[in-house]
Every structure is written in C-alpha cells, then in structure tokens.
C-alpha positions in Angstrom: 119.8 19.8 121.6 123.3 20.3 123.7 125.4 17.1 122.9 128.6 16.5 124.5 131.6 16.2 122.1 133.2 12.8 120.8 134.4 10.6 123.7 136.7 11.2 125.6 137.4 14.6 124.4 136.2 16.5 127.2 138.0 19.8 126.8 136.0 20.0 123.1 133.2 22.1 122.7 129.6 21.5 123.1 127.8 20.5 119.8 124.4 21.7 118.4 121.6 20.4 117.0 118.0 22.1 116.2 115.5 20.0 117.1 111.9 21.8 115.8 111.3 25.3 115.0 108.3 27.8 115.5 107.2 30.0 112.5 104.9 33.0 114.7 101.8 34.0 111.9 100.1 37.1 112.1 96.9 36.8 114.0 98.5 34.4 117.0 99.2 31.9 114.9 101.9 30.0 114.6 103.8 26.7 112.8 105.6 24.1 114.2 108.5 22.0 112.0 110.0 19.1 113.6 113.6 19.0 112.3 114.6 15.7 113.7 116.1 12.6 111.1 118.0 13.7 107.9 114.7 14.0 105.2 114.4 18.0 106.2 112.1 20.2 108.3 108.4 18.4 108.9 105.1 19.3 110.2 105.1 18.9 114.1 103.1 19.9 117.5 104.3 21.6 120.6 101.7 21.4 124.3 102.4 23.6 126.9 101.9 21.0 129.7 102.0 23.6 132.4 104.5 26.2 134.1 107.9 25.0 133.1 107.0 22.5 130.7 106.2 21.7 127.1 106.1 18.7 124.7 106.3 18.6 121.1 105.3 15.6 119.1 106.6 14.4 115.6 103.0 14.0 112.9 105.2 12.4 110.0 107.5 10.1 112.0 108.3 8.5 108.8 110.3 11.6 107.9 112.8 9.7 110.7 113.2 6.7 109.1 115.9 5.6 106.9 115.8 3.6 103.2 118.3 1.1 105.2 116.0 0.4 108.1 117.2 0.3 111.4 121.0 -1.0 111.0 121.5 2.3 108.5 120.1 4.2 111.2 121.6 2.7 114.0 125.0 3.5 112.1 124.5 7.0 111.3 123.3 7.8 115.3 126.8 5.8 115.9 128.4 8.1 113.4 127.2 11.4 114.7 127.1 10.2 118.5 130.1 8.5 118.6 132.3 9.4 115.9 133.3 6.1 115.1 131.8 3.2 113.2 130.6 -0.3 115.4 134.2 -1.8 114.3 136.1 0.8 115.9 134.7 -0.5 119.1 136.7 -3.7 120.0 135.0 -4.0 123.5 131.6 -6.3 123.6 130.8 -4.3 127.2 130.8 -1.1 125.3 128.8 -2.8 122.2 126.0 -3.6 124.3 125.7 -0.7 126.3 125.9 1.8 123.1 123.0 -0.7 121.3 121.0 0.0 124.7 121.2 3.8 124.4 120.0 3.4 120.6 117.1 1.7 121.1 115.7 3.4 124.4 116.6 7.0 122.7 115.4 6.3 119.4 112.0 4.9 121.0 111.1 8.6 122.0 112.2 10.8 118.8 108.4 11.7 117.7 107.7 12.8 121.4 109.5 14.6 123.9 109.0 16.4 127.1 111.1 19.6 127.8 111.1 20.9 131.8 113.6 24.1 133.0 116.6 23.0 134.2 118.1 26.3 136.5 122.3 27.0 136.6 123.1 26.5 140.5 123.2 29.5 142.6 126.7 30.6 143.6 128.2 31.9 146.6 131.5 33.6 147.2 133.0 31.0 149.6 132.5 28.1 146.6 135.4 25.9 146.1 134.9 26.7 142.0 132.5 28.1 140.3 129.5 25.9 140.1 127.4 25.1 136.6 127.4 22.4 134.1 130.2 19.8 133.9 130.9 17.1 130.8 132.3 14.0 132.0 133.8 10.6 131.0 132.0 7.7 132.6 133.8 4.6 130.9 132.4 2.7 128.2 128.9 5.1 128.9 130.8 8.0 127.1 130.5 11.6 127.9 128.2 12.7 130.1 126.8 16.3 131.4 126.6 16.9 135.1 125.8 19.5 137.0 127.8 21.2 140.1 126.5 22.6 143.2 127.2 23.5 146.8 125.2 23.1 149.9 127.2 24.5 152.8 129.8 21.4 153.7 128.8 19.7 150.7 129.2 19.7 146.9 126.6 17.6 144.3 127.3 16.3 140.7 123.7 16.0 139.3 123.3 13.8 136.3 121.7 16.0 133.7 122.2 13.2 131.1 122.0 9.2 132.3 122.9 6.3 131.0 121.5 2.5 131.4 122.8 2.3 134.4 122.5 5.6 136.2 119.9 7.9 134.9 119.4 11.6 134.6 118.2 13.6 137.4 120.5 11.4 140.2 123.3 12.4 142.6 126.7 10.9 140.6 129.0 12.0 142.7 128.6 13.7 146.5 132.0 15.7 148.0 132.6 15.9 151.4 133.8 19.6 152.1 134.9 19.2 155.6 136.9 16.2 154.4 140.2 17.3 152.9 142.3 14.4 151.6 146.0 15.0 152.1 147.5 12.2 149.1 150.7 10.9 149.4 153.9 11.6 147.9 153.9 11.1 144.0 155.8 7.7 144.0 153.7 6.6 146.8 150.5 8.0 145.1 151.0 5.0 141.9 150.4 2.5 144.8 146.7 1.9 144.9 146.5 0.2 147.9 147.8 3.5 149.4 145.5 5.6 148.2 142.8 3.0 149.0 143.8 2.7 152.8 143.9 6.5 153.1 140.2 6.8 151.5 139.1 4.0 153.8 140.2 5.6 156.7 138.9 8.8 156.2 135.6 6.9 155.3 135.4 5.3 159.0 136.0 8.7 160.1 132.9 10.0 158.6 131.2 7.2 159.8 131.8 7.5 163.1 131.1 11.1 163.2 127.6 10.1 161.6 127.3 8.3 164.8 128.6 10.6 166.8 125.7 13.5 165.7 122.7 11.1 165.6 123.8 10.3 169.3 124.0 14.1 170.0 120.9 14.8 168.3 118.9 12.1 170.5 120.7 13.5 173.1 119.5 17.3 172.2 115.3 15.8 171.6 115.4 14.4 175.1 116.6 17.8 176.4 114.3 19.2 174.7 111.7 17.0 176.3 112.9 17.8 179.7 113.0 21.6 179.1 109.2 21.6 178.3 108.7 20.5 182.3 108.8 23.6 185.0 112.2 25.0 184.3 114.5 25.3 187.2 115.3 28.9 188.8 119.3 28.0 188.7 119.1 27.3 184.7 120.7 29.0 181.8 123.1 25.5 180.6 121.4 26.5 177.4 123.4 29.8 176.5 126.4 27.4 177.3 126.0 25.2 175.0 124.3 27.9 172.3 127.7 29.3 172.8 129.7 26.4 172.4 127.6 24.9 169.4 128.2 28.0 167.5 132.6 27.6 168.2 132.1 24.2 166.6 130.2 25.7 163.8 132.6 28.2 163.2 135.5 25.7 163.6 133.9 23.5 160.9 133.4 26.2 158.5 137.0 26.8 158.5 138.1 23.3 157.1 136.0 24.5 154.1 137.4 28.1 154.3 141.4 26.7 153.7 141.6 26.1 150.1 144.9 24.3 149.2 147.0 27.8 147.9 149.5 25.5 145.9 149.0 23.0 143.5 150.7 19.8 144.2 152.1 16.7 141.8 148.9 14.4 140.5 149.2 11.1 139.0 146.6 8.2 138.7 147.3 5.0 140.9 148.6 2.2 139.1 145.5 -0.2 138.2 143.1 2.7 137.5 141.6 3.1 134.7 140.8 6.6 132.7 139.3 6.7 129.2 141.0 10.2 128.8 144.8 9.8 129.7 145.6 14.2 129.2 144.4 14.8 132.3 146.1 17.1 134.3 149.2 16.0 136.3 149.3 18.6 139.1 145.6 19.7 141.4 145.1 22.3 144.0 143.5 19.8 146.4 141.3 16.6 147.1 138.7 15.5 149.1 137.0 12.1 149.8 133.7 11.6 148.6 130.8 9.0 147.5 130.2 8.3 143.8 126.5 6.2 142.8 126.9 2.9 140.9 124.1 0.5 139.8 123.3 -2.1 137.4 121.9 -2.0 134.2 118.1 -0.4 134.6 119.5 1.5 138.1 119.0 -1.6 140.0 121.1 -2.2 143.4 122.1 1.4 143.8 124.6 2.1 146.2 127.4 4.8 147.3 130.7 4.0 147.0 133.8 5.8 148.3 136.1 7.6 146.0 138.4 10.7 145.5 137.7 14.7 144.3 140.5 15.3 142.5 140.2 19.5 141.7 142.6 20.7 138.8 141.7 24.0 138.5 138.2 26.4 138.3 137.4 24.4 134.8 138.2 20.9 135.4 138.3 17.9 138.3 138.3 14.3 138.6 136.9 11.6 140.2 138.5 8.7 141.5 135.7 5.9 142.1 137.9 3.1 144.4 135.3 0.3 144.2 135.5 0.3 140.1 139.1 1.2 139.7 138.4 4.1 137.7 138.5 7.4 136.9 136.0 10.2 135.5 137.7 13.5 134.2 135.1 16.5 134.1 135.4 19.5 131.6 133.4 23.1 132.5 130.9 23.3 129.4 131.3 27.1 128.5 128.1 27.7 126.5 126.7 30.8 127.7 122.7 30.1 128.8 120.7 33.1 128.7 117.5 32.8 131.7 118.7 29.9 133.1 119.7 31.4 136.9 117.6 29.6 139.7 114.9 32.7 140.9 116.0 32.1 144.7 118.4 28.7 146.2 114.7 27.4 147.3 113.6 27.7 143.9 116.9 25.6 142.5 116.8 23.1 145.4 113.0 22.4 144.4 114.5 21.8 141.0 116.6 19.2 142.4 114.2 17.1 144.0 111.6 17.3 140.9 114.7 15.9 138.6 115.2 13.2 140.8 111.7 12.1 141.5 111.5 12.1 138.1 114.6 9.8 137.7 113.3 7.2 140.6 
C-alpha cells in the first residue's frame, strides 16, 4: 500500500507498506500471508476475480486486533496516518471526519478488492506531464489524484476519497481554452477581485455552452434537410467544412500559448491553505470547476475555481465557493506496467472507477 505522507507535507515522499505476500511452492503451489495489523505475517487468501482483478481475504482477523480494543487501535492508525495524536487536533470538524475514515477503513481490513489503475497517456502538446498527484484537501488530509488531458480539457481523478468525495470521481476539471489573466500582486490579495474575474470568465463559458448546443441543433436540422434531393447549385458544405476547421485551428492555439514567464503568485486574502510553502510565483492559470458534496457524496455539485500551475511538479487549486486552496505535489514513485495499452483502453478505465464510485 502507497500512503501519502504526513499532512500537509506534500513535497514528502510516498510511504510503504506491505500488505500480504505470496510464497510460490514447487508443484504450482503457493502461500499466501496477510501482513496487515502489528502481530506479524498471518495465513491469508488471494481470488482472481477476473481480468484485472483480485481480492485477498484475511483467515485470522484476530491477528488485527489490539490488547486495547478499539481506542488503542484507533490511536495507533492516528499515529501512523496522521502523525499526530487526537489532542494535537484542536478542530472538532477535523475530529469527526478523521473518526469517519477509521471506522469505514478499518471495517474492510480482512477483505479487499485490487483492480489496475493505468498512468494517463501523454501527448507532446500537454501543459505538464500528466500522472499521479498528492494533494491537500483541508481537514480530509492528503489525498492522491490523478492528472490527465483530453484535448481542451484537463481531469484530476480521485484515486483516494474521502467522506465526502470518493475515489474514482472527477475533483477538479481545467478548462484549457480558458486562460485566466490574474491581476497585479496587490490587487491579487483582494478576493473579491479574483472572484469577479472567475465569475466573469464562468458566464463566458456559459454562454459559449449555449452558443454550441444552438449550433449543433442548428447542424441536426441541416442534416435533416440534406437527406431530401440535393440541389444542383449546392456545395455550402465545403464552406463551412472549411470554416469549421479555421475555428478549430484557432481554438487549438489558446491551448498551444503556454505562459513563457512565470509571474508573481500570492493567495487572496480570506483563503485558506493547510500548506502555507507554496510557491509564490506560477507560469499561468486557468479557470476551472472543482466537485464538492456532503458527507456520504450527497448534493454533488461543480463549483468554479482557479488552476494555479507552478511548475512541471506542482499546481494549485483555488476552489472560490469554499474559500480554499488545495496545493498538489507530482508523486515520483516509479510504477513499472502501469501505461494505459491504447487512450481507449485508459479512458475505459476512467469510466469503470467512476461507476464504481456512483
């Protein structure tokens, strides 16, 4: 098991931890330990479910459990998850929401399901490089999200969850063809600035939402006329073949022009970051949607913020609604395997994690 490290220390390293081991016999045979709790290496089961997936299942669960019951335990999953003890944490938000994660993780420690997760595919025009991200998300901790591109569009994945959020759905979406041009630093601490700048780039979208859903109507009942007699003097279509493809190519050139120089960063007065080292100049933003919920993912909706990129290993994201910001930190681990056979075969991967999150 990949955890992240101690929140909010992003820039750490990834930590380790073996979770069962396989001893191959002679013969096709084989042993399976289960190496969960602290009591040492126990006898355990692995199914392959089918392509892609396997479970393994704990037979001496009591090899978990701890002489202290469940507060010892609790305390030592606080200690190593955490890195603090319960009266370190002052806040009652982040008391509850750490006692939820406890309880709905440690329900499932004598049986888990593994599925392949692929790396995204990457493509020389990519703002960065894409792959796996940890980020802070407030009193949730650190989480790991995963990056990737889809033409005018960038995705954060949730490869872990939380109570509110779960793994497997879209945390953050960036709109590529949406460049955010920030004010000037002094001007940037006002957050009503940045907030009417967002806002107006958000009714921009909007209207160009509208704008294409017109078109497209506009394009099906074309359509529908052209499949009557044609008439001799026609050939509009080349026309506007012609002309879509200009606008195409015009588009694809707001995602083309990357911001060369890096420019002064600092957070708006009001927001709040659990990590305050974040980098105070980026190459360039862009505005964007970021999912919040309540607790069990109920209400979901998407909420306007800011992608703040640093540089190739690190960017931010401002979410306006919540006043808050999530800094994310490239994970570096080196996965051996784990590249997506084709892009259809990674965006299949996509929709299975997030059917499986709904």
């Amino acid at each position: 098991m990949y955890l992240p490290p101690h929140d909010p220390h992003v820039d750490d390293p990834m930590r380790f931890k073996p979770l069962f081991r396989i001893h191959l016999m002679e013969r096709k045979c084989a042993t399976v330990e289960c190496m969960y709790g602290h009591k040492g290496p126990h006898n355990g089961h692995i199914q392959i479910v089918k392509k892609d997936e396997f479970s393994t299942k704990c037979n001496q669960t009591d090899h978990h459990r701890m002489s202290g019951g469940r507060q010892e335990e609790f305390r030592t999953w606080l200690r190593e998850e955490w890195g603090r003890t319960l009266e370190d944490i002052f806040h009652e938000h982040m008391q509850e929401l750490i006692l939820m994660k406890f309880i709905y993780t440690s329900q499932y420690d004598n049986c888990l399901t593994y599925r392949r997760i692929y790396l995204p595919p990457s493509s020389p025009d990519d703002l960065i490089q894409p792959g796996l991200f940890k980020g802070t998300y407030g009193s949730h901790g650190l989480e790991i999200v995963m990056l990737s591109f889809h033409g005018k569009k960038a995705k954060g994945t949730k490869i872990t969850g939380d109570p509110n959020i779960p793994a497997g759905q879209q945390t953050v979406e960036i709109d590529l063809a949406h460049p955010l041009q920030l004010p000037d630093i002094e001007n940037l601490r006002d957050f009503s600035e940045l907030s009417r700048i967002v806002l107006e780039v958000q009714e921009q979208v909007r209207r160009e939402e509208q704008e294409r859903e017109q078109r497209q109507e506009g394009e099906e009942h074309s359509q529908q006329a052209a499949s009557q007699p044609a008439s001799p003097l026609g050939g509009g279509g080349g026309g506007e073949g012609a002309e879509g493809e200009e606008t195409a190519a015009g588009a694809e050139g707001t995602t083309q022009d990357k911001a060369p120089a890096s420019q002064p960063f600092v957070l708006p007065m009001g927001v709040i970051s659990r990590n305050e080292d974040y980098p105070r100049t980026c190459r360039i933003c862009f505005y964007g949607t970021g999912l919040i919920a309540g607790h069990g993912f109920t209400s979901p909706e998407r909420t306007p913020g800011v992608f703040v990129l640093f540089d190739d290993d690190r960017f931010g994201f401002i979410w306006l609604e919540l006043k808050s910001f999530s800094l994310y930190s490239r994970i570096k681990v080196s996965f051996q395997n784990a590249q997506a056979p084709s892009r259809e075969a990674f965006d299949e991967m996509l929709k299975n994690i997030q059917s499986l999150a709904t």
